[in-house]
C-alpha positions in Angstrom: 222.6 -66.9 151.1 219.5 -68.0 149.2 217.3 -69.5 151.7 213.9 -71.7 150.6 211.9 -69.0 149.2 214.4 -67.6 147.1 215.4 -70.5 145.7 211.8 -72.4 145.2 211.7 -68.6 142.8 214.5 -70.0 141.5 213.8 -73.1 140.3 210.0 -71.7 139.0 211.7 -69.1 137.2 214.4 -71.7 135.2 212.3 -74.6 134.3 210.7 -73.4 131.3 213.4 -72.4 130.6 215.4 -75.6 130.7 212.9 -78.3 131.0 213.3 -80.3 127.9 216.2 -79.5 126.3 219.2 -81.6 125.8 222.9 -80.8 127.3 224.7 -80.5 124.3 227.9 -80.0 126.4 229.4 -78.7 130.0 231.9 -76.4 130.7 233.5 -76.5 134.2 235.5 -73.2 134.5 236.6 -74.5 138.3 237.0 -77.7 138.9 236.1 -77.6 142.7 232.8 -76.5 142.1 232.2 -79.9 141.3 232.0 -82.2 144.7 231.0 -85.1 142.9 231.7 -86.7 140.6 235.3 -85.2 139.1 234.8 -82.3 136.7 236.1 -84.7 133.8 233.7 -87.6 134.8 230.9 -84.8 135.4 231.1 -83.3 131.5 231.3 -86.7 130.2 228.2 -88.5 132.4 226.4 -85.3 131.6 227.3 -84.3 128.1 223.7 -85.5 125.7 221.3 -85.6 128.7 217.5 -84.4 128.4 216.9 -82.1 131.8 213.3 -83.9 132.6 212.5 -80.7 134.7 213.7 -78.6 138.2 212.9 -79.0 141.7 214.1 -78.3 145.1 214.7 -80.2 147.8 215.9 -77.4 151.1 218.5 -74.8 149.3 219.4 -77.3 147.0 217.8 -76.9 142.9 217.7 -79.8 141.5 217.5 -80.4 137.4 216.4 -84.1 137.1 218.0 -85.4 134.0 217.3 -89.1 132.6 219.3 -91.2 135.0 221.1 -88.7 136.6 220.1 -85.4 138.7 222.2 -81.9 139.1 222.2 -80.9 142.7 223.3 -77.3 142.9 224.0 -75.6 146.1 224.3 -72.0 145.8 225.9 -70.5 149.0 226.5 -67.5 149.5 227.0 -65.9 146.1 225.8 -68.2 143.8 223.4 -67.8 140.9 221.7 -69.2 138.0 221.7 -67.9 134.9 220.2 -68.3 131.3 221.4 -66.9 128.4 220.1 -67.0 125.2 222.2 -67.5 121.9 225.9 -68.6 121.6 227.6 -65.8 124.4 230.9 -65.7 125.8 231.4 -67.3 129.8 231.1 -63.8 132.2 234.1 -63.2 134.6 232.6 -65.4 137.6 231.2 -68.6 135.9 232.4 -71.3 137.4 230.1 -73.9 134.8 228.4 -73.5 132.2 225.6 -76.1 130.4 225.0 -75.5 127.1 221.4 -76.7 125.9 220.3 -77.4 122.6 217.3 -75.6 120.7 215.9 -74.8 117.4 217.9 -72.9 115.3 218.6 -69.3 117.0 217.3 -70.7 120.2 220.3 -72.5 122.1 220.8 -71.7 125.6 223.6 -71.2 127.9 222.8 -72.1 131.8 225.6 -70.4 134.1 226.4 -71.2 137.4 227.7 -68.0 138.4 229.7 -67.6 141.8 231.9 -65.2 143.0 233.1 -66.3 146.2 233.7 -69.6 145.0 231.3 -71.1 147.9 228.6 -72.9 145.8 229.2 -76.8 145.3 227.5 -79.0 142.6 226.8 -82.5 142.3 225.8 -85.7 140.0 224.2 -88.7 141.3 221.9 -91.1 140.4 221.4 -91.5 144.0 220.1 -87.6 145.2 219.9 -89.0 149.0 223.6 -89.7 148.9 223.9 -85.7 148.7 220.3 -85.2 150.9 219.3 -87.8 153.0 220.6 -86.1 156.4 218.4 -83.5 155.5 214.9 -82.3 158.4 211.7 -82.5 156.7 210.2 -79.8 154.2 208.6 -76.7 156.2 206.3 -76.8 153.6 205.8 -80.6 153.3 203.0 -82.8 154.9 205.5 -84.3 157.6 206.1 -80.7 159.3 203.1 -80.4 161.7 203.1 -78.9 164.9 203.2 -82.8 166.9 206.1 -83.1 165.0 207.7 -80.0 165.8 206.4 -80.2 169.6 207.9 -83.4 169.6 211.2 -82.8 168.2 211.6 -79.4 170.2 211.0 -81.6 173.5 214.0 -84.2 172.5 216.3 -81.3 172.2 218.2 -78.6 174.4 218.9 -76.3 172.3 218.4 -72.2 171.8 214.8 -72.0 168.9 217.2 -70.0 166.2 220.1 -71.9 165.8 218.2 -75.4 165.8 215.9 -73.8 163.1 218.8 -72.8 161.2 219.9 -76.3 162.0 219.3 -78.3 158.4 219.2 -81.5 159.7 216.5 -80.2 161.5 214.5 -78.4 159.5 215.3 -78.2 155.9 215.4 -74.9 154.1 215.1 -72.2 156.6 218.2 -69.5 157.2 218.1 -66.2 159.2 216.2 -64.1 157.6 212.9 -66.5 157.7 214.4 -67.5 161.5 213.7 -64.4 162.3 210.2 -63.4 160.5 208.8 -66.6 162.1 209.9 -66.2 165.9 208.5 -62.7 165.8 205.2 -64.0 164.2 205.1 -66.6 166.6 206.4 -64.2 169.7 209.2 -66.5 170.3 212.2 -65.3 171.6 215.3 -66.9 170.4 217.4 -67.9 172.9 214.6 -69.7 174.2 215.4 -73.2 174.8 213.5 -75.9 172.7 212.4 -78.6 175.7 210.8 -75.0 176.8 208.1 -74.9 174.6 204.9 -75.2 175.2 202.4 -77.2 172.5 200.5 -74.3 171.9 203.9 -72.2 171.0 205.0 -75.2 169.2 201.6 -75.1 166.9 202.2 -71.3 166.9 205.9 -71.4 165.5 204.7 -74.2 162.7 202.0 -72.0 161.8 204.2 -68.9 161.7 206.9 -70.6 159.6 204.6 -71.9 157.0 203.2 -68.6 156.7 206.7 -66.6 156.5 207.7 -69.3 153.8 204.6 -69.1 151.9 204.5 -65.0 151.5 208.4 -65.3 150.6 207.5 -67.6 147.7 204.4 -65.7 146.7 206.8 -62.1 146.4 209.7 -64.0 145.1 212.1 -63.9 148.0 214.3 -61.3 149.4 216.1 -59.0 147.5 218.8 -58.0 150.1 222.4 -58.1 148.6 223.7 -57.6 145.7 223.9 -61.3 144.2 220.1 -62.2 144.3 217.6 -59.9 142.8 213.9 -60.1 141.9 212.0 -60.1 145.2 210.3 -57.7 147.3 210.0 -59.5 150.6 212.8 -57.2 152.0 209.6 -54.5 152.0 207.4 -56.8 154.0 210.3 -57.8 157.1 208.8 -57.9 160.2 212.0 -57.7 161.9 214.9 -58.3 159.9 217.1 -55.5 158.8 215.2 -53.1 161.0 216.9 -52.1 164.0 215.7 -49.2 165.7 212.2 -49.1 163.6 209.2 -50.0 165.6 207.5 -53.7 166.0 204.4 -53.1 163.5 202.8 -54.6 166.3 203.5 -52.9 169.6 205.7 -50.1 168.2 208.8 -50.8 170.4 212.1 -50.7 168.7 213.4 -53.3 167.1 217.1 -54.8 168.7 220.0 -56.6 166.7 222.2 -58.9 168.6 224.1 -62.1 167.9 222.8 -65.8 168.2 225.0 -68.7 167.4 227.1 -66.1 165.2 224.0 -64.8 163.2 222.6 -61.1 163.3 219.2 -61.3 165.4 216.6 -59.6 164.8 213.7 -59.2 167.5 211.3 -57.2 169.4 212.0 -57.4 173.0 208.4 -56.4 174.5 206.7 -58.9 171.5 209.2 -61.8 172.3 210.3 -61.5 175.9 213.0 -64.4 177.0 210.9 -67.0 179.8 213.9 -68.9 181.4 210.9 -70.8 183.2 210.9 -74.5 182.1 207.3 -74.5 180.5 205.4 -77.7 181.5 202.7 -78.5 177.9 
């Protein structure tokens, strides 16, 4: 699945593409990928509509129209798409917006999806869809008093609360992992555990994990999205049996909250010891 980085690429990549131009009509090739509103009501309340520009709010893109915004969740196989010219829908479009242009220059935008997992929405209200969500990693609101804080009020193992989106908005497993390792955190530790100065430690590390995924485009890892080259700069993830950059032990897989783990055990040894800040 497309975490933060991959899909802050995303949204970069499209608006130039798309920023501007004027849905000229929508094509909804499976109904249910439209949660809200109904796929009829969604190609007539979107059907003439300027896209103002693109944005993202967690793993959601977001194409603000005049009114109205597109909320797009991709999942686990979903991907965006523009295609130049007057082409016919591909095998696994599940909508497709066509955009206007100058002459010669109209544009298809395809949803693409082959496991049918990614949802899409219309609202003029966006916190209807996103208002539950934690705070940006990225944004001005995640600093490491916050992060103390809310680690204290929980008892919860550090991965799957990360990966928790009410949380923390935009993180999944891959960056999970990067940043524990960064921040020698082991996973299973529990969050009223940590300490202030692991706290600032994991907010620093995630920041910085986030920020190098967005500056080499995300993580090409699978076969639906492609363009990154994180994967060559992984810590941890995907390398079982390689040794820690930093101590040279070998790298261990197991399972956390049903997620592949990646971690070094010397680097991020398990305290069960209550920490006291």
């Amino acid at each position: 699945m497309p975490e933060l980085p991959e899909v802050e690429t995303i949204a970069r990549s499209i608006e130039p593409l798309v920023a501007g131009r004027t849905i000229v009509s929508a094509d909804v090739r499976w109904a249910r990928t439209i949660a809200f509103p109904s796929a009829k009501k969604f190609k007539e309340q979107v059907k003439n509509r300027r896209i103002l520009g693109v944005t993202r709010r967690a793993k959601y893109l977001i194409l603000r129209l005049e009114t109205y915004s597109i909320l797009i969740h991709l999942r686990m196989s979903g991907v965006i798409v523009i295609r130049k010219g007057k082409m016919r829908a591909e095998k696994h479009d599940r909508l497709i917006l066509a955009l206007s242009g100058k002459r010669g220059e109209e544009s298809l935008l395809a949803f693409n999806d082959t496991r049918k997992f990614g949802r899409v929405w219309l609202t003029d209200k966006p916190e209807s869809v996103l208002g539950r969500l934690g705070p940006e990693p990225l944004g001005k609101e995640f600093t490491p008093e916050w992060l103390y804080e809310n680690l204290r009020k929980r008892n919860r193992q550090l991965k799957p609360l990360l990966l928790d989106q009410t949380f923390l908005a935009g993180v999944g497993n891959i960056y999970a992992d990067e940043s524990l390792h960064l921040a020698m955190l082991h996973p299973l530790t529990s969050s009223n555990a940590v300490t202030l100065k692991q706290a600032k430690a994991l907010n620093e590390a995630i920041r910085s994990v986030l920020k190098e995924g967005i500056r080499r485009n995300g993580a090409s890892i699978d076969w639906v999205y492609r363009g990154g080259e994180y994967q060559n700069h992984f810590r941890v993830y995907d390398r079982e049996g390689e040794p820690c950059f930093d101590c040279g032990t070998k790298i261990v897989k197991f399972t956390v909250g049903q997620r592949g783990t990646h971690i070094c055990p010397k680097c991020q040894p398990l305290e069960r010891k209550r920490h006291v800040a």
